[in-house]
MARKOLTI-94336 format. One line per 3 residues: number of its first residue (from 1); their letters; for each residue x, y, z of N, C-alpha, C. Coordinates in Angstrom, 1 decimal, m for minus. Atoms other than C-alpha are relative to their C-alpha. Example, Ala and Ser with C-alpha at 12.3 -4.5 7.8 and 13.67 -1.06 7.14 Angstrom:
1 = AS = 0.9,m1.2,0.0,12.3,m4.5,7.8,0.9,1.2,0.0; m0.9,m1.1,0.0,13.7,m1.1,7.1,m0.8,1.1,0.8 .
END
This chain:
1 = XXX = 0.8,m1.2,0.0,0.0,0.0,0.0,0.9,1.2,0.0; m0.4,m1.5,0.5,1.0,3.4,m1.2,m0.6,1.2,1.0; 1.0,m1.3,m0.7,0.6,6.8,0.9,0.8,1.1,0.2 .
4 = XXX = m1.0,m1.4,0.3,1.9,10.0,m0.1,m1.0,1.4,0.4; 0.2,m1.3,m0.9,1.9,13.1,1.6,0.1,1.7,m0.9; m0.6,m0.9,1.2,1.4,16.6,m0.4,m0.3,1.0,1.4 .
7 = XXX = 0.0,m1.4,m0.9,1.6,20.2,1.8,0.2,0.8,m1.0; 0.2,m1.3,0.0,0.6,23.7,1.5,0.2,0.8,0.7; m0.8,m0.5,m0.8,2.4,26.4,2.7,m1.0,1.8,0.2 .
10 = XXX = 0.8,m1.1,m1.0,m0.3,29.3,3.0,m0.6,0.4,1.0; 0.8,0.5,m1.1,m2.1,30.5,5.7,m1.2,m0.4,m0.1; 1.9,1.3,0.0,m6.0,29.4,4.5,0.4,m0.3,m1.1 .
13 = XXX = 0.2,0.6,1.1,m6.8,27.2,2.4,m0.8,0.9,m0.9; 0.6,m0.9,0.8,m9.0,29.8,0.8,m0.9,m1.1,m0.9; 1.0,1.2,1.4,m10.6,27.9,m2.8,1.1,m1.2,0.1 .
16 = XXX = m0.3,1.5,0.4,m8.2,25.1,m2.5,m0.3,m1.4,0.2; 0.9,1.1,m0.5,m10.9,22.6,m1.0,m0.7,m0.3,m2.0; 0.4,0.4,1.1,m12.6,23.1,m4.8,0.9,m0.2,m0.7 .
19 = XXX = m1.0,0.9,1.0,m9.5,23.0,m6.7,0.3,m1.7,m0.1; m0.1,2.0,m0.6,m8.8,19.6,m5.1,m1.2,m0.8,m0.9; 1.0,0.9,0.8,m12.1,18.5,m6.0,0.0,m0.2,m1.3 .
22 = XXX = 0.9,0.3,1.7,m12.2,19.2,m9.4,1.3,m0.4,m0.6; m1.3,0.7,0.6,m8.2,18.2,m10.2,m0.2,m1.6,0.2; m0.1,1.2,m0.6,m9.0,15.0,m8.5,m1.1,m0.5,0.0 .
25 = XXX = 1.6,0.6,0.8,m12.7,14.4,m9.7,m0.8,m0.4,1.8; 0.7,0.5,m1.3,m13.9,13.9,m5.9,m0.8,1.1,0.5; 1.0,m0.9,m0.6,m16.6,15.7,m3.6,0.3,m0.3,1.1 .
28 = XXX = m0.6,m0.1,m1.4,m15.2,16.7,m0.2,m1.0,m0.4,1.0; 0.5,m0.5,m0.9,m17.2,16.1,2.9,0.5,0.3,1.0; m0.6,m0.9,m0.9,m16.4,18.1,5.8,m0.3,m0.8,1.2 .
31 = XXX = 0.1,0.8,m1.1,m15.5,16.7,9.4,0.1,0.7,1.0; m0.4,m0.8,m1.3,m14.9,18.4,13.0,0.4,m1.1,0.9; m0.4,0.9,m1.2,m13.1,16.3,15.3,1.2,0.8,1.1 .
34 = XXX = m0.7,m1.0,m0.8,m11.3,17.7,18.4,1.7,0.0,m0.1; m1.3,0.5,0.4,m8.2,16.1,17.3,0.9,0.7,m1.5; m0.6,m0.8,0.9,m7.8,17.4,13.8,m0.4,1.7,m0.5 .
37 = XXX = 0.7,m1.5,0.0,m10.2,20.5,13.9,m0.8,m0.3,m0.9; 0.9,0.3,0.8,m12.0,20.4,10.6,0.4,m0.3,m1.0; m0.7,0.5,0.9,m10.9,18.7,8.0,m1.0,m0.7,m1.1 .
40 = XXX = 0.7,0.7,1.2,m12.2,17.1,4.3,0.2,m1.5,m0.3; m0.2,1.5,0.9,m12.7,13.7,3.5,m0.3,m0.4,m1.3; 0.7,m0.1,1.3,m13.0,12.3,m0.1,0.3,m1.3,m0.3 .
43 = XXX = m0.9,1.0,0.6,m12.8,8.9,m1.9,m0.3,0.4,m1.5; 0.2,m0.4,1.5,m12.2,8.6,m5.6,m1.5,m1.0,m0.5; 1.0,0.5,0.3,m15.5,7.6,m7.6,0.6,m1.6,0.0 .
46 = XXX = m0.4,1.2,0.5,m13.8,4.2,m8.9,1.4,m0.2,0.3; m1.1,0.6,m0.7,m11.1,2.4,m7.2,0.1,m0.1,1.4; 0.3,0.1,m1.6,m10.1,1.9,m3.7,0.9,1.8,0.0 .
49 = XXX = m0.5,m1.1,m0.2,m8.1,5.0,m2.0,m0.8,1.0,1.1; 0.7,m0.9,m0.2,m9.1,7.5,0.2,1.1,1.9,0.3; m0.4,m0.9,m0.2,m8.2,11.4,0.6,0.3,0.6,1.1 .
52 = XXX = 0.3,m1.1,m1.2,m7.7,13.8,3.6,0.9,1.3,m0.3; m0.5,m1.4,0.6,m7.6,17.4,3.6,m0.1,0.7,1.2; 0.1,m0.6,m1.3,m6.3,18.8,7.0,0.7,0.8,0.3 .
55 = XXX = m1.6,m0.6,0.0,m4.1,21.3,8.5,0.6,m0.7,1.3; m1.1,1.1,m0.9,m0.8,20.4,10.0,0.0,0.3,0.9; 0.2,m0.5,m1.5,m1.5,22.3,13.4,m1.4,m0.8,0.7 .
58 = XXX = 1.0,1.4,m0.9,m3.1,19.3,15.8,m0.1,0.8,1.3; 0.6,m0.1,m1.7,m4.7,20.0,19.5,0.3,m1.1,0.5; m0.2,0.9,m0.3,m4.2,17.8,21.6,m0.5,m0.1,1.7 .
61 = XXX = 0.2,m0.6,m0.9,m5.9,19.0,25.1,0.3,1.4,m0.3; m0.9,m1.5,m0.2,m3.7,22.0,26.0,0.9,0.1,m0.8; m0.4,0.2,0.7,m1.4,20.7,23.8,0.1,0.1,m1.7 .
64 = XXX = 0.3,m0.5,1.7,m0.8,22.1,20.1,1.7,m0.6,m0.4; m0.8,1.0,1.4,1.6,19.9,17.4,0.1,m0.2,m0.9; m0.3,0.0,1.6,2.5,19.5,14.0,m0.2,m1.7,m0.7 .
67 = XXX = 0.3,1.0,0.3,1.0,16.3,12.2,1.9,m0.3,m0.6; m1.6,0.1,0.8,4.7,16.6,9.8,0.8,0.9,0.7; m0.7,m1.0,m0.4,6.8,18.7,12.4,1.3,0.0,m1.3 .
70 = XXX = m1.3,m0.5,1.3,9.4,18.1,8.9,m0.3,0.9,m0.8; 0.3,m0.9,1.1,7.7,20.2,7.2,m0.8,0.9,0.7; 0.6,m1.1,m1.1,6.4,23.3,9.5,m0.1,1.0,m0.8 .
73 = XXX = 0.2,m1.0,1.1,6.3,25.6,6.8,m1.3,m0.5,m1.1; 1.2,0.2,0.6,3.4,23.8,5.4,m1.8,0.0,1.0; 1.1,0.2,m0.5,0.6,24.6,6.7,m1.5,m0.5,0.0 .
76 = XXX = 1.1,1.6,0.7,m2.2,22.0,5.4,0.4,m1.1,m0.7; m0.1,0.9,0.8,m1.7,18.7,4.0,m0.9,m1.1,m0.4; 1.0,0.7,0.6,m3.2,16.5,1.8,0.6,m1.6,m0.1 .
79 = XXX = 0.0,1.8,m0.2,m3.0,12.4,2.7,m0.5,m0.6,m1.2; 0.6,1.2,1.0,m3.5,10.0,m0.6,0.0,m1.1,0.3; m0.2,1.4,m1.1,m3.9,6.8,1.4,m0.7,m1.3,m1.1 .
82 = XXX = 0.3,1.5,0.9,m4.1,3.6,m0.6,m0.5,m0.3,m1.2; 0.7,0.2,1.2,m4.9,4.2,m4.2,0.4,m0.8,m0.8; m0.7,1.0,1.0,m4.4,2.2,m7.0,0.7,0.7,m0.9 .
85 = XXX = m0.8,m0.3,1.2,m2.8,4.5,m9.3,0.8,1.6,0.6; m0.7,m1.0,m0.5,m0.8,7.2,m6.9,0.1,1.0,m0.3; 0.1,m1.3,0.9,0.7,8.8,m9.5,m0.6,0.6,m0.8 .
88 = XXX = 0.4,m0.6,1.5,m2.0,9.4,m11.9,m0.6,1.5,1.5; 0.4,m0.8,m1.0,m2.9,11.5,m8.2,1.0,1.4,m0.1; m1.1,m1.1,0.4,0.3,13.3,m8.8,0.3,0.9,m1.1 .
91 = XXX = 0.2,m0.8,0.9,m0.1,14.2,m11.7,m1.3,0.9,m0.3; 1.4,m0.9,m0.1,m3.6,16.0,m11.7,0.5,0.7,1.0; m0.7,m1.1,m0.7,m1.6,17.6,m8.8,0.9,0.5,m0.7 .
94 = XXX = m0.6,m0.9,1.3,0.3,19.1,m11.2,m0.1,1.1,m0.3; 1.0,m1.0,0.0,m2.2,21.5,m12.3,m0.2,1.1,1.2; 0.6,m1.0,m1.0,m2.4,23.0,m8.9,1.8,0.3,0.7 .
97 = XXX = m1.5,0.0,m0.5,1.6,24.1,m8.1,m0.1,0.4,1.4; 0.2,m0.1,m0.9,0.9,25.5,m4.9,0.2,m1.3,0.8; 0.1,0.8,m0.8,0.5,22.1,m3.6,1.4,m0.9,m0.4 .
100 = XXX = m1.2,0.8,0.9,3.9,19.8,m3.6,m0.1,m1.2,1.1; m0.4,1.8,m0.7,4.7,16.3,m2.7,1.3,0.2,1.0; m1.2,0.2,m0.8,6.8,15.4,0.3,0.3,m1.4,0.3 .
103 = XXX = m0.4,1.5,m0.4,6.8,12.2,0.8,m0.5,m1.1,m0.5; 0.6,1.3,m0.2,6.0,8.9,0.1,0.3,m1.5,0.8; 0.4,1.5,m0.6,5.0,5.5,2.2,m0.1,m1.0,m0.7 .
106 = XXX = 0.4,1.1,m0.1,5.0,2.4,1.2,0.4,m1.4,1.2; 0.5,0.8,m0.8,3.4,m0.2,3.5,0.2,m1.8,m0.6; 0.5,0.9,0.8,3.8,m4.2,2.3,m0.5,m0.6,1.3 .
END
């Protein structure tokens, strides 16, 4: 299993909830948990895979954290967790330069 990590380094996300959607053919729904704050989830219509669209500043009680403290200069990132075709994900990221790849996981 494949799981790559992309970050954004502004301070709001502003329209980049719909860019996403529409580079990556998905429809966000929106979450609130005390852990990540509010964040987007999405899967792709056909295949397995799922999305997340959160920022990197975590709560944690009293406690505040960085999901990637390696990358603290990004302030949102976007999780591609288990797709079948990764890079066709990276490439439709493409189109949106703002957003860049940092990493990738693989799991066997």
């Amino acid at each position: 299993m494949i799981y790559d990590v992309y970050g954004y380094d502004e301070p709001s996300l502003g329209d980049q909830p719909g860019k996403l959607a529409e580079a990556l053919g998905v429809e966000w729904v929106r979450h609130e948990s005390d852990y990540r704050g509010v964040y987007f989830a999405a899967r792709p219509r056909s295949g397995a895979g799922k999305l997340r669209l959160q920022s990197n500043d975590l709560h944690d009680g009293d406690e505040e954290y960085q999901q990637e403290p390696d990358f603290p200069e990004c302030r949102y990132l976007l999780f591609v967790d288990k797709f079948d075709r990764p890079d066709e994900v990276r490439m439709r990221l493409a189109s949106l330069p703002r957003w860049r790849f940092l990493y990738r996981s693989v799991v066997e």
